[in-house]
C-alpha positions in Angstrom: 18.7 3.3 14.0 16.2 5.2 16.3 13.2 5.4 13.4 11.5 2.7 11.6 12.3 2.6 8.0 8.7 3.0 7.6 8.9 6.8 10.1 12.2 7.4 7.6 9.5 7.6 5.1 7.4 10.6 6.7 11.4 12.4 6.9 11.5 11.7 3.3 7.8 12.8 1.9 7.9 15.9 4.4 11.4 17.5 4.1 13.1 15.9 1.3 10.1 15.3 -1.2 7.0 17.3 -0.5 6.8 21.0 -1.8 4.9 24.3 -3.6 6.9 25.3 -6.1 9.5 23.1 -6.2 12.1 23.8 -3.6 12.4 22.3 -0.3 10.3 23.0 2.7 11.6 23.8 6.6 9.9 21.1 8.7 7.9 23.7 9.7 6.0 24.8 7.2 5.7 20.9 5.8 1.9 21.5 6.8 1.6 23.7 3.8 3.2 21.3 1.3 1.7 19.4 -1.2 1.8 15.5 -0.3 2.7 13.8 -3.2 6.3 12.6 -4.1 8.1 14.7 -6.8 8.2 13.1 -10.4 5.0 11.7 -9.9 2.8 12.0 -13.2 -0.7 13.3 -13.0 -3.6 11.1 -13.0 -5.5 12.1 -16.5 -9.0 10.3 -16.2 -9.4 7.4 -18.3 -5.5 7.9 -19.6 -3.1 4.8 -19.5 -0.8 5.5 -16.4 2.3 4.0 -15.3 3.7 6.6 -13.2 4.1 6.6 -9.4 1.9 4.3 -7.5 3.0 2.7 -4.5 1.7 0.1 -1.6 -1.0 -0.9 -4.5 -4.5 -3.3 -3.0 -6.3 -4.7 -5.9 -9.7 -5.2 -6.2 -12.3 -7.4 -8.6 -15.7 -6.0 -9.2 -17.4 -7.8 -11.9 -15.2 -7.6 -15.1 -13.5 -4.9 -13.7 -9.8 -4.4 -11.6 -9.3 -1.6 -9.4 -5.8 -0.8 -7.6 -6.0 1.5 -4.7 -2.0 3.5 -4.1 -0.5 5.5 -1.2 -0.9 9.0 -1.3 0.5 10.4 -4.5 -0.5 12.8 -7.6 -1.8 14.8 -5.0 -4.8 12.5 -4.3 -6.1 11.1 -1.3 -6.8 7.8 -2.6 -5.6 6.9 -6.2 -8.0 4.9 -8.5 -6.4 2.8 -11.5 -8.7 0.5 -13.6 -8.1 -2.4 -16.0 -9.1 -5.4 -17.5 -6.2 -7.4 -17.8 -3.9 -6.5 -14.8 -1.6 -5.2 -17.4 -2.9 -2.0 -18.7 -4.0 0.2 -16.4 -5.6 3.7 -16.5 -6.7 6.3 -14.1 -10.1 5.8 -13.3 -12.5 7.5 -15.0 -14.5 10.7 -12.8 -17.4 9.6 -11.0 -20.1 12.0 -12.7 -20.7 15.2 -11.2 -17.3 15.0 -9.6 -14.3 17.4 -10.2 -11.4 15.2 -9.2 -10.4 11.6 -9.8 -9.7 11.6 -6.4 -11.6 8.9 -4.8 -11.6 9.9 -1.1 -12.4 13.5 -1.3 -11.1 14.5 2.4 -9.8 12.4 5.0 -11.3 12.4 8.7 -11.8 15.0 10.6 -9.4 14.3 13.2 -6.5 13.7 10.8 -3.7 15.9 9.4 -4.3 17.7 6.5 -3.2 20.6 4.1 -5.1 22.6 1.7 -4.0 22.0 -2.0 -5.5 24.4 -4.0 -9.4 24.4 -3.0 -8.7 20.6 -1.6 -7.7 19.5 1.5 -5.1 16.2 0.9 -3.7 14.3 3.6 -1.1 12.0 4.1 -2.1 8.5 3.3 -0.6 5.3 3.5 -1.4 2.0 1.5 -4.7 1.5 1.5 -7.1 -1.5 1.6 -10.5 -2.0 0.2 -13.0 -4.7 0.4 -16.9 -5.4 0.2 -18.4 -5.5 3.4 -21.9 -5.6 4.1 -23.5 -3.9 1.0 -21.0 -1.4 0.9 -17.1 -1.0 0.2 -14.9 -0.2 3.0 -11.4 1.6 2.5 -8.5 1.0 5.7 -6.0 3.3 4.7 -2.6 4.6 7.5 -3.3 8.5 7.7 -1.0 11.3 10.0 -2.0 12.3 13.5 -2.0 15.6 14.4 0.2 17.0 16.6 2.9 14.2 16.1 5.4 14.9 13.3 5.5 11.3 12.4 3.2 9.2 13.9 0.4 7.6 11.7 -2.6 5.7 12.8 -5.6 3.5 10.6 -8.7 4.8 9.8 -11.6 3.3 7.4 -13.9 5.3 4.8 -16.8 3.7 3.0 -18.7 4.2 -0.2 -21.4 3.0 -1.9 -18.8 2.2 -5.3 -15.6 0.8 -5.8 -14.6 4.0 -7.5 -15.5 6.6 -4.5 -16.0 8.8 -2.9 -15.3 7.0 -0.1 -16.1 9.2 3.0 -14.7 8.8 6.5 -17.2 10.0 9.1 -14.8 8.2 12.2 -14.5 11.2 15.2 -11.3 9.0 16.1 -8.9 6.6 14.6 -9.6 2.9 14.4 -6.2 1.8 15.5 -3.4 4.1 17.1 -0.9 2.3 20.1 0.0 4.9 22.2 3.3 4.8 22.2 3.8 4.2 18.2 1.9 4.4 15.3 0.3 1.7 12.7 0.4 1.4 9.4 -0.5 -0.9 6.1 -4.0 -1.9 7.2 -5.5 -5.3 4.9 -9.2 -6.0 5.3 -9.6 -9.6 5.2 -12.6 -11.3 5.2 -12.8 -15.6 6.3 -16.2 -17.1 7.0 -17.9 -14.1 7.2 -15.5 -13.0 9.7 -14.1 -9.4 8.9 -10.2 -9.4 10.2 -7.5 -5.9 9.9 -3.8 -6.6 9.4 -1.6 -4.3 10.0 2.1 -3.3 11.4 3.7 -1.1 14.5 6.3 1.2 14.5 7.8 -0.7 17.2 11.6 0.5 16.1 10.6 4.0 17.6 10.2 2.4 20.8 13.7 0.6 20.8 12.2 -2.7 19.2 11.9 -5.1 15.9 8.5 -3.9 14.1 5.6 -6.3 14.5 2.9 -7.7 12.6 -0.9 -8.0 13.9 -4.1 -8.9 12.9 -7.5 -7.7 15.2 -10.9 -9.0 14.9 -13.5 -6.1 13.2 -17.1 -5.8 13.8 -19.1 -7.3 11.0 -19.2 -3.9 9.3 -15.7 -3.3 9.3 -15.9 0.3 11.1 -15.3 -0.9 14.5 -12.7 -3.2 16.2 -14.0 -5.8 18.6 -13.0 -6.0 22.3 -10.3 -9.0 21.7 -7.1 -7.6 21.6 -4.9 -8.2 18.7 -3.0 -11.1 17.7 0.7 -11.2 17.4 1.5 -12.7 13.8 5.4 -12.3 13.3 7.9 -10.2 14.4 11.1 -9.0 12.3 14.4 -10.6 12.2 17.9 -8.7 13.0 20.1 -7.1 11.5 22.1 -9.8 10.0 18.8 -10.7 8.1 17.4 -9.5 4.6 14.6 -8.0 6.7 16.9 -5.8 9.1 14.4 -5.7 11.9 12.1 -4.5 9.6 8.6 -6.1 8.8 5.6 -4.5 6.8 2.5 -4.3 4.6 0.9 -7.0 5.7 -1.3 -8.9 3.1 -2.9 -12.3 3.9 -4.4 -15.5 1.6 -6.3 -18.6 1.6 -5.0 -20.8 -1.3 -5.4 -24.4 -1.5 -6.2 -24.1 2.6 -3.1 -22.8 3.0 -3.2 -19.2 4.5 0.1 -17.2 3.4 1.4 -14.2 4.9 3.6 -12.0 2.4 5.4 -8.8 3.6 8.1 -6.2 2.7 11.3 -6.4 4.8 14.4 -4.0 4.9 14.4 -0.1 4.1 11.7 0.9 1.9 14.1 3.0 -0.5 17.1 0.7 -0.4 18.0 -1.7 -2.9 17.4 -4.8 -0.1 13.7 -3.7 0.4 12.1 -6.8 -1.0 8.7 -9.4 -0.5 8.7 -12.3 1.6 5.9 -14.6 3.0 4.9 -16.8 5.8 2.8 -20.1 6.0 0.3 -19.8 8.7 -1.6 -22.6 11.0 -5.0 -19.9 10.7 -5.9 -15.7 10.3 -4.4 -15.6 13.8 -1.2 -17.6 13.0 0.9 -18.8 14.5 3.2 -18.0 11.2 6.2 -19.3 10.2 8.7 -18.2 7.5 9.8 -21.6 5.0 13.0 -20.0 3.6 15.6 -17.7 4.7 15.1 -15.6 1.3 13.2 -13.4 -0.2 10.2 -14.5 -2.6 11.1 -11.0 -5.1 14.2 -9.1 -4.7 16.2 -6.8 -6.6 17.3 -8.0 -9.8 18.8 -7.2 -13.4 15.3 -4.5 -13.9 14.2 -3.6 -11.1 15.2 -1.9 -7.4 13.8 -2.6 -3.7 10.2 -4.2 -4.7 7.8 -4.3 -1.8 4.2 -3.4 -0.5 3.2 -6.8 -1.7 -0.8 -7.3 -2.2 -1.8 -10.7 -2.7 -5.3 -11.7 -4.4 -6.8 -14.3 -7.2 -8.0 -13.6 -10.4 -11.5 -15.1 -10.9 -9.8 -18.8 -11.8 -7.9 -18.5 -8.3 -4.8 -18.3 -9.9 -2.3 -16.5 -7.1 -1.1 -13.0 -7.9 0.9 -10.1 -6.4 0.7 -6.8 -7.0 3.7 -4.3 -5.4 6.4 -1.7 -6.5 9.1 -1.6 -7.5 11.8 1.4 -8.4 13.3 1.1 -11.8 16.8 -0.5 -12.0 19.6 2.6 -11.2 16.9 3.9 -8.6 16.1 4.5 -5.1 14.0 7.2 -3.2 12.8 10.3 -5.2 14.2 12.7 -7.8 14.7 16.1 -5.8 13.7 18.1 -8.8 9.6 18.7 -10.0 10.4 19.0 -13.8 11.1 15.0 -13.2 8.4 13.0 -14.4 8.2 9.7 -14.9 7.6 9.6 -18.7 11.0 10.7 -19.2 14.6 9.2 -18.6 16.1 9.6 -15.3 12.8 9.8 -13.0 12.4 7.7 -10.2 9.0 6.5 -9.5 7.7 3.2 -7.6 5.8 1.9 -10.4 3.0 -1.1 -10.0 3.5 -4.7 -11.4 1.6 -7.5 -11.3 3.5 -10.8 -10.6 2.1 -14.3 -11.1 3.1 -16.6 -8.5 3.3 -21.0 -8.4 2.3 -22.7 -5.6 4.0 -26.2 -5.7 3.2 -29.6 -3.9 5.3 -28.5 -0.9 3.1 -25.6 -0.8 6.1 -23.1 -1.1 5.8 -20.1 -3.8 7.8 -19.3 -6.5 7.6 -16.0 -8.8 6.7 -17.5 -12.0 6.3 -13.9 -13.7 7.4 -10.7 -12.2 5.2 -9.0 -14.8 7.7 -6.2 -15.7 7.3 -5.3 -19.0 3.5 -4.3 -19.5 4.9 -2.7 -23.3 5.6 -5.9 -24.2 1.9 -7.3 -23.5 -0.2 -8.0 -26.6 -2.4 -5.0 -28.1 -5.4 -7.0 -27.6 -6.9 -6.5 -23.8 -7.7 -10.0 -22.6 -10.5 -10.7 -20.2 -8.2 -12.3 -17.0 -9.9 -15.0 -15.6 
C-alpha cells in the first residue's frame, strides 16, 4: 500500500465521512465539511454518553475521571467525566461557556473550518497531563496546505475541563517528509517525555514509534533528537507494518509499551505491548499475539491508553467497533443509539500483571449496562 493506515484515515474522515447536509463532499470542498464522523451522537452536557469516542487518554483529578477523544461530535477536544470508569457523561459546560467543547479553536497555523459560528479542526488522539501548575493537552492536528499530513501541537489550561488554548506559532513535532501523530505526555522523575508515531508508510517504510525529551513545561522539545522505540513488523504479522498510538507505563518497575497494529477499520486492528529496559527503550515485544483482539462482541479494538486507578491497579482504555462493524455508516440519520450504527465506542479494560511480568486482559469491560446502579468510588 502507498498510505499508512493511519493517512487512510484522513481519505476516510474527508471524502467518505465528513459532510453539511449529509451527502458526500468533492475533495475539494472537504475544507468546508464538518469534521466529525457520521452517526456520531451529540455530546448533551452532563448526559450519559456512549456514542462515538475514539483514541480515548484518561485522566484522574481528585475523585474525578476525565477521557479526552479524537475529533468527533463536532468538537475540537471531547470531554467525558465519571466516577467509576464505567458510566460516563459529557462533561458538564465550564460557566460562562457556550460549548462543551474543551479546546475552543485549534492553533493558528493549523487547518481549520468554520462550523456554524466555530472554527473545528481536525484532531487526532489527544493526551493530557499536569505539568507545572497547569494541564497540558498534545493532541495530532492537520497542516495546511497538505491534504493529509498531520503534525503535534500542545494547548494548555488552567482546568482539566478546558478551555485549553494553543498559543504555538508553529507545530511541536512535524518530519518533513511525513507527518506524526498519537502524541502521550509522559512524565518520569520529573522528566516530561512525548511519544508519538511517523507516517513512515508514505515514504515507502514500516511506521515507527518515538519518544523526544520536552522542556520541563511541556511546550517545547529539547535539542536531543528523538529516540527510536519500535518499529512495525511485515506483512505476514498481525501488525502489517503498521504501529501506533503510543502509550507508555511504569508498573511494578517495569515500563510497558502498548500500541494498535493493523488497519484502523479492519477487523485485525487490535492492542499489543512491549516490555522496555527504560522511557527510551530499547523495547521488546514478549509474544507474537495481540494483548485484545477481535472477538465474539466486539471489532478492531485499538488506540490503547494505559493508566492506574488511585490503588495502581493497571487499566486500558481504547475503542472498539461493535461486533458486525467496521468504518462509518455513510448515512447522517445513523446514530449510535439505534441498531445498525457504527461507532468506536470507549471501554475500559482491567488488565493482570503476572510474575513473569507479562499482561493478560482480565476484563474487557464491555458491557457498562450490566454495571451495578450504584456509582462506586474506583480506587
Amino acid at each position: 500500500m502507498h498510505l499508512s493506515v493511519s493517512s487512510l484515515r484522513h481519505v476516510v474522515v474527508l471524502l467518505a465521512c465528513l459532510c453539511v447536509v449529509g451527502v458526500l463532499v468533492p475533495a475539494a470542498q472537504a475544507q468546508t465539511s464538518r469534521p466529525d464522523p457520521f452517526g456520531s451522537d451529540p455530546f448533551r452536557a452532563g448526559l450519559p454518553y456512549r456514542g462515538d469516542f475514539p483514541d480515548p487518554a484518561v485522566l484522574r483529578v481528585g475523585r474525578t475521571w476525565f477521557a479526552y477523544a479524537t475529533t468527533t461530535g463536532g468538537l475540537n477536544l471531547p470531554v467525558l467525566t465519571s466516577h467509576d470508569l464505567v458510566r460516563w457523561r459529557a462533561d458538564k459546560q465550564r460557566r460562562g461557556a457556550d460549548s462543551p467543547d474543551a479546546m475552543p479553536a485549534v492553533a493558528r497555523w493549523a487547518w481549520s473550518r468554520p462550523v456554524g459560528d466555530r472554527m473545528v479542526g481536525m484532531n487526532w488522539a489527544p493526551s493530557v497531563a499536569r505539568i507545572a501548575g497547569q494541564y497540558v493537552a498534545a493532541y495530532a492536528t492537520r497542516l495546511p496546505g497538505h491534504r493529509f499530513k498531520m503534525c503535534i501541537s500542545v494547548a494548555t489550561s488552567a482546568s482539566a475541563r478546558g478551555p485549553f488554548v494553543d498559543r504555538s506559532h508553529a507545530p511541536l513535532v512535524c518530519p518533513r517528509r511525513r507527518g506524526a501523530i498519537d502524541p502521550q505526555l509522559l512524565i518520569e522523575h520529573h522528566k516530561v517525555w512525548l511519544l508519538y508515531k511517523t507516517e513512515d508508510i508514505s515514504i515507502g517504510r514500516p511506521t515507527r514509534l518515538w519518544v523526544q525529551r520536552l522542556g520541563a513545561r511541556g511546550l517545547h522539545a529539547t535539542a536531543a533528537a528523538p529516540t527510536k522505540l519500535l518499529t512495525a513488523r511485515g506483512p505476514a504479522t498481525w501488525e502489517n507494518q503498521v504501529v501506533e498510538n503510543p502509550s507508555m507505563i511504569v508498573v511494578h518497575g517495569r515500563h510497558y509499551l502498548f500500541y494498535s497494529g493493523n488497519g484502523w477499520g479492519s477487523k485485525q486492528y487490535a492492542v499489543g505491548y512491549a516490555l522496555c529496559d527504560g522511557v527510551k527503550g530499547p523495547c521488546q515485544r514478549p509474544t507474537t499475539t495481540p494483548l485484545i483482539a477481535t472477538n465474539a462482541q466486539i471489532n478492531g479494538p485499538g488506540g490503547g491508553f494505559a493508566f492506574l486507578t488511585k490503588r495502581g491497579r493497571l487499566r486500558l482504555a481504547y475503542h472498539a467497533w461493535d461486533k458486525g462493524f467496521t468504518h462509518y455508516p455513510r448515512s447522517d440519520r445513523c446514530r449510535g443509539t439505534e441498531k445498525g450504527c457504527a461507532q468506536r465506542r470507549m471501554h475500559v479494560a482491567r488488565l493482570h500483571v503476572g510474575a513473569d511480568g507479562l499482561l493478560s486482559a482480565a476484563d474487557l469491560g464491555l458491557e457498562p449496562a450490566r454495571a451495578p446502579k450504584r456509582v462506586a468510588q474506583v480506587n
